[in-house]
N, C-alpha and C positions, 0 to 999 in steps of 0.2 A: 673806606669800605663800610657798606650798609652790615652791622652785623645783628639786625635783628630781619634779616634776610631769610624766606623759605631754604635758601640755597645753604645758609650758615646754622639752621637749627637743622639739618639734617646731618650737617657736617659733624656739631657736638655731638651729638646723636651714636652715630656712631664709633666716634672717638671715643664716649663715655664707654659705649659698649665693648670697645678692643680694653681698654682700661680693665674694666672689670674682670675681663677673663684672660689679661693677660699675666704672665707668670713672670713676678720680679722684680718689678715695680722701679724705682731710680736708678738702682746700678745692676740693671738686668745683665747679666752676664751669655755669652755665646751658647747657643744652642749643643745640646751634644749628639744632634743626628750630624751625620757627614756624608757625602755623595761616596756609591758602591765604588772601588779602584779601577781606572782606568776609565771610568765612564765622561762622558763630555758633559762642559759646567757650564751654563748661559751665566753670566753676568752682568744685569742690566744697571745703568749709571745713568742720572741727571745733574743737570744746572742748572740755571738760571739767565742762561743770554741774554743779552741787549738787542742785537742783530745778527743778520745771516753773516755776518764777517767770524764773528765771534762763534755761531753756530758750526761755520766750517774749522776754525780750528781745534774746537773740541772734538769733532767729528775725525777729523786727522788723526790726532793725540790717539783714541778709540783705536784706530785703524792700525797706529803704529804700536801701541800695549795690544792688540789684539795676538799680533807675531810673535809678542815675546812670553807671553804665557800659554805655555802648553799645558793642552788639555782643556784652558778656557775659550769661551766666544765674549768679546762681549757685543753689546747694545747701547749705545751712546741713546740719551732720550732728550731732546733739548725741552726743557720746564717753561711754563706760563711768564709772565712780565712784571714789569718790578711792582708788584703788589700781597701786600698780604694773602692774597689769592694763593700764590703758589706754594706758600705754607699752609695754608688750610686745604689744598685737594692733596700733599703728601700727609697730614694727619686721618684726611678719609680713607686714603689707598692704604694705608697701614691696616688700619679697623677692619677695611674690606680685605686683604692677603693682595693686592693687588700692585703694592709700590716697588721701588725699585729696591734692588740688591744696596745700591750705593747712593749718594744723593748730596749735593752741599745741600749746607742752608746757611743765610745768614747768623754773624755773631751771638745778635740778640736773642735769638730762639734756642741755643745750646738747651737753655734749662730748661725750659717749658718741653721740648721733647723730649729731653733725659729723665724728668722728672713725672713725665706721664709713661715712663719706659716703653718710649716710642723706638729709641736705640738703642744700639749695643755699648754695651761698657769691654772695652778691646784691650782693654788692661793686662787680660791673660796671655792672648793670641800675641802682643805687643811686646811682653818680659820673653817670651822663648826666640827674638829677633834683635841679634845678637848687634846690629846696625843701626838699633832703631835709639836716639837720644830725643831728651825732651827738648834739648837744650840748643838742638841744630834751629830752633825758631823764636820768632821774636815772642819775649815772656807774657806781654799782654795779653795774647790769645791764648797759650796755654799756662796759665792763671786757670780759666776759666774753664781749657779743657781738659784740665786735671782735676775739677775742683770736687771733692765728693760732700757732696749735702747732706748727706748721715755723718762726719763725722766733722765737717766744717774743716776740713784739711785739705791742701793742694798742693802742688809737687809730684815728684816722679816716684814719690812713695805713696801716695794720696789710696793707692790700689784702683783708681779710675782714671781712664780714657776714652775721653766721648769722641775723637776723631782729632782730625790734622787739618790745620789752615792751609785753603789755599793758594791764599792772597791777602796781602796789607793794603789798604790807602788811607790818604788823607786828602784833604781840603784845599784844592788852591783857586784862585782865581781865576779863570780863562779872562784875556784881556784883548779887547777890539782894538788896538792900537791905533787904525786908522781913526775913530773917534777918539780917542784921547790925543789924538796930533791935533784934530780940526777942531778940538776945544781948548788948545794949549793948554792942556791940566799937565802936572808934572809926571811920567813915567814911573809908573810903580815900581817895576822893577830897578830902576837907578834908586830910588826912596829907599828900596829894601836894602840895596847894598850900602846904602850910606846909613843904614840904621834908624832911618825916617819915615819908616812905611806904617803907622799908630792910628788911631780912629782919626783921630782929628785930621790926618791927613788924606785917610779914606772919603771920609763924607767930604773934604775940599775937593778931592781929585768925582767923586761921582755929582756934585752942583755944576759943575764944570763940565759936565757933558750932559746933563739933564738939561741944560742951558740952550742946546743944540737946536732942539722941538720940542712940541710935546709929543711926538709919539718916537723919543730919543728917553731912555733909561740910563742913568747911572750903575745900576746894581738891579741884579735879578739873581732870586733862589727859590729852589721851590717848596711845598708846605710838607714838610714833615721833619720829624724831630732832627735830624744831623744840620743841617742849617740853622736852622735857630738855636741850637742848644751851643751854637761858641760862640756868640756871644754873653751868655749865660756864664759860661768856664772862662770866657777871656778876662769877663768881669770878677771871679773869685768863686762863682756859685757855681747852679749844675741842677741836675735833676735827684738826686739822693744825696742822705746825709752820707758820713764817710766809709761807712760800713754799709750803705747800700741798704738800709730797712726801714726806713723810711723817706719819704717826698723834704726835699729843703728846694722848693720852688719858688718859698715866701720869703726865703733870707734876703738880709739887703743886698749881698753882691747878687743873688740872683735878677730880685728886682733893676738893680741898677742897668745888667746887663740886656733884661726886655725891653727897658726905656730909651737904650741906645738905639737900639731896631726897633722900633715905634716909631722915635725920631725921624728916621730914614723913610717908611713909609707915609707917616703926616705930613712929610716934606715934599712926595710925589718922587723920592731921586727912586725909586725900586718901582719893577714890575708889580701892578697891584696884587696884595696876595693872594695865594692860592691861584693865579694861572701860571702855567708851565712856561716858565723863564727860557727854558732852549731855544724854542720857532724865534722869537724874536731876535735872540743871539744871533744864531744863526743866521738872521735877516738882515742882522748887522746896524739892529734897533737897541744894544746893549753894549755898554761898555767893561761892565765887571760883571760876569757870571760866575756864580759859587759854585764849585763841584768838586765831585772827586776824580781820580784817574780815570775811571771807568769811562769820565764824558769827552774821554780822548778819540778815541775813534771815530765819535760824529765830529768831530772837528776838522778832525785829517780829510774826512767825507764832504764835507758840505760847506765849512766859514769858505765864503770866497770874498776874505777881507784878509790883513795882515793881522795874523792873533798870535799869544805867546799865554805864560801866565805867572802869577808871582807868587806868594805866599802870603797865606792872609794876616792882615795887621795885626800888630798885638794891642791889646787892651790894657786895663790895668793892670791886669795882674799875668800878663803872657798873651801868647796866639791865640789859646781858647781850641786849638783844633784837636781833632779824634782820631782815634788810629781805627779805620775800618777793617774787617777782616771778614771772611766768613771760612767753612770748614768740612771738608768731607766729611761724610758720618756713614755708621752702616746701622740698616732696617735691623731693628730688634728680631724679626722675624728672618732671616735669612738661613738659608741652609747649608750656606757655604761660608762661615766665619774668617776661616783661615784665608781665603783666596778672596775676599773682601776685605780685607784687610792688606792681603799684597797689594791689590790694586789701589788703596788709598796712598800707599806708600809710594806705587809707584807714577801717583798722581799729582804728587808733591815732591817730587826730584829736582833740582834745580835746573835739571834739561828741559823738564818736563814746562816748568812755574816759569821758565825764560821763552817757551816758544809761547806762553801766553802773555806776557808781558810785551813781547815784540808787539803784538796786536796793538798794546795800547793801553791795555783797561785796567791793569794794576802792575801789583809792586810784586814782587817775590815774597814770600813770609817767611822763606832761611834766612837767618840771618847771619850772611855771609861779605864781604868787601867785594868778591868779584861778582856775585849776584849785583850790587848796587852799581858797581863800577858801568856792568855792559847796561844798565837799567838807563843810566845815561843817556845812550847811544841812540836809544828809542824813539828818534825823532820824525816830528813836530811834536810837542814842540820844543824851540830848543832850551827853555831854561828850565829842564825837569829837574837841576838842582832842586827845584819850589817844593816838590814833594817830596824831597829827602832832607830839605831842612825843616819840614812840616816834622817828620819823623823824627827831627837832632831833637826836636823841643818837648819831649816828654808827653804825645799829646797822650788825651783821656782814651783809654781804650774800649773801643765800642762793647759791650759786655750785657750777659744774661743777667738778669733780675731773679738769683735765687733765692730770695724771701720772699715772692709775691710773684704776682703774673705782669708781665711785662707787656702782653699786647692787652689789657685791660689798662692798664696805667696811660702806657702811651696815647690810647685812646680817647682819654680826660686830660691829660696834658694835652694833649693836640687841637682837640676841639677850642680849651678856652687860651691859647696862644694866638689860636686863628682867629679868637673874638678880637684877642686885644689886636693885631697886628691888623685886622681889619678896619680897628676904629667902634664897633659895636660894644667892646665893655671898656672899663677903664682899668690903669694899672690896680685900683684901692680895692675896687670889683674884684680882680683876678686874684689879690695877697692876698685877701679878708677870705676867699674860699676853695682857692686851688688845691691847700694839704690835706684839708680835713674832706676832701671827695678822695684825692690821691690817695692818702693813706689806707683807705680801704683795703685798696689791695693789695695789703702784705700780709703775712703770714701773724694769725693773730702768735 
């Protein structure tokens, strides 16, 4: 995204200006206006869709919370495309009195809207609901959605909550199978279950279908930080030191881990970077595509080849994979706290996280046995073990950057990954000056 964009200084603009005049600042607490008794409550909700498949079942879900709460309507809104776009027009609409009542966002943005008290801290509304445990979800995301950055404390005493996840993923590989027959490369998933599935046997198994043609791919993923950053983790490194305050881009296991994924690109086995690795997949011009659950649905839709998918190799020091996640939240602004809060609740039921997971596109985030058990069942395709043993392996949990800003950082990480993996800078290039731009943006 161009952010020195007309479109994006209007955006600060007036985000700076809600900021200023807004009252409460990180752990903004619930408004104390309340709708007159008996009166009728709109309650407007967004997402973030991939497709109209996806659109209609959230649209359903809507329809059937609509029946159950009395006295409320709501308003299902389906949100813009996976770009940072759709977090920066809910940062306008906020400024402007315009946004929705309710709203996911992803993981990584928790803090930057908590921290610009774009949300609610539901902490209060959340202790007088006698049903409501921290501990019914998996702890990676709420880590972060307990975390309170005035007192550097998290947990169910932390006195904050920034909302409820509604979904986990992780990383597996979708695999063309019919190319990897017609280049007798070995079956990844046999590799995995014999324990075999390691870089080394990655890069043998994508030579071997890069072999095919050239306009035949080993590996395709596309340019933004969850791809390339497991490599990075599989390697030992990562994007922050361990407490998250500073950039460790430059360590050796991080380095180690770019120079594997360089490898694969200087070699020709990966869609060159920065194009979008799907069309081709799909075309049945790829043999190992990196994604998460989410790229389930266009597959069910469209591969019209034999696909399945495995789990991604471990590296030296592990998988390297991320636990994705994102999280309903409610408008700092709303005037209905309490019944924005029911609905997040009852957004996250596991009735509710299973008729979305049927679709395809994620995981449940209760962490329950019989939530994983039916997750199973949710075929194609059929070895969704892949993303539950993605889950057994402790991946990095995808998380806000609360010492610094997190879409400025990304934003310089991004750019010089894309040099190196392009070929325009070199690994010594990117060690010699990636921390010392990175680190700017943490909190002096």
């Amino acid at each position: 995204m161009n952010r020195k964009s007309l479109w994006t200084v209007i955006s600060l603009l007036l985000i700076a200006s809600f900021v200023l005049t807004a009252c409460g600042g990180a752990a903004t607490e619930a408004p104390t206006t309340a709708a007159p008794p008996d009166a009728e409550i709109t309650l407007r909700w967004r997402t973030r869709p991939d497709n109209q498949a996806e659109i209609d079942v959230y649209q359903s879900i809507s329809n059937q919370l609509d029946g159950q709460m009395q006295g409320v309507t709501l308003v299902y809104e389906p949100g813009g495309s996976e770009t940072a776009s759709y977090q920066d027009v809910l940062k306008t609409e906020i400024g402007a009195g315009t946004a929705p009542d309710v709203f996911w966002i992803p993981g990584t943005d928790i803090a930057d809207f908590a921290n610009r008290g774009l949300i609610l801290n539901l902490n209060d509304v959340a202790q007088n609901d006698a049903d409501f445990d921290v501990n019914n979800f998996y702890p990676g995301p709420m880590y972060h959605l307990t975390y309170n950055p005035d007192t550097d404390q998290t947990g169910a005493n932390s006195g904050v909550l920034w909302g409820l996840p509604r979904d986990v993923s992780t990383f597996a590989l979708y695999l063309n199978l019919d190319l990897i027959a017609e280049a007798g490369a070995d079956d990844p998933r046999e590799l995995a279950v014999a324990g075999n599935w390691d870089w080394d046997a990655f890069y043998r198994v994508a030579e071997q279908i890069s072999a095919l043609g050239s306009d035949i791919y080993g590996y395709g993923a596309n340019a933004w930080w969850g791809p390339y950053g497991v490599w990075l983790n599989g390697a030992g490194g990562g994007f922050f030191t361990e407490d998250r305050t500073a950039c460790a881009l430059d360590t050796a296991e991080s380095i180690r881990g770019l120079e594997f994924q360089r490898s694969i690109y200087d070699a020709g086995l990966a869609v060159p970077y920065g194009e979008d690795s799907e069309p081709p997949f799909m075309a049945g011009r790829v043999g190992m595509f990196q994604n998460g659950r989410w790229a389930t649905p266009g597959a069910r839709a469209s591969a019209n080849f034999n696909w399945d998918v495995v789990e991604l190799p471990t590296g030296p020091e592990g998988m390297g994979n991320w636990l994705f996640w994102g999280a309903y939240v409610v408008n700092a602004n709303t005037p209905y706290p309490e019944q924005a809060w029911n609905l997040v609740e009852r957004l996250t039921t596991a009735q509710v996280q299973g008729q979305v997971a049927e679709l395809g596109a994620n995981i449940p985030s209760r962490v329950s046995q019989e939530a994983l058990d039916a997750f199973l069942t949710f075929t194609p395709p059929d070895n969704n073990q892949a993303f539950l043993n993605g889950l057994a392996q402790d991946p990095v949990a995808e998380g806000p950057l609360w010492a610094g800003n997190w879409p400025e950082f990304d934003a310089i990480m991004g750019a010089k990954i894309s040099a190196v993996l392009n070929g325009s800078m070199s690994i010594e290039e990117f060690r010699s000056s990636i921390c010392s731009e990175a680190n700017r943006v943490f909190n002096p």
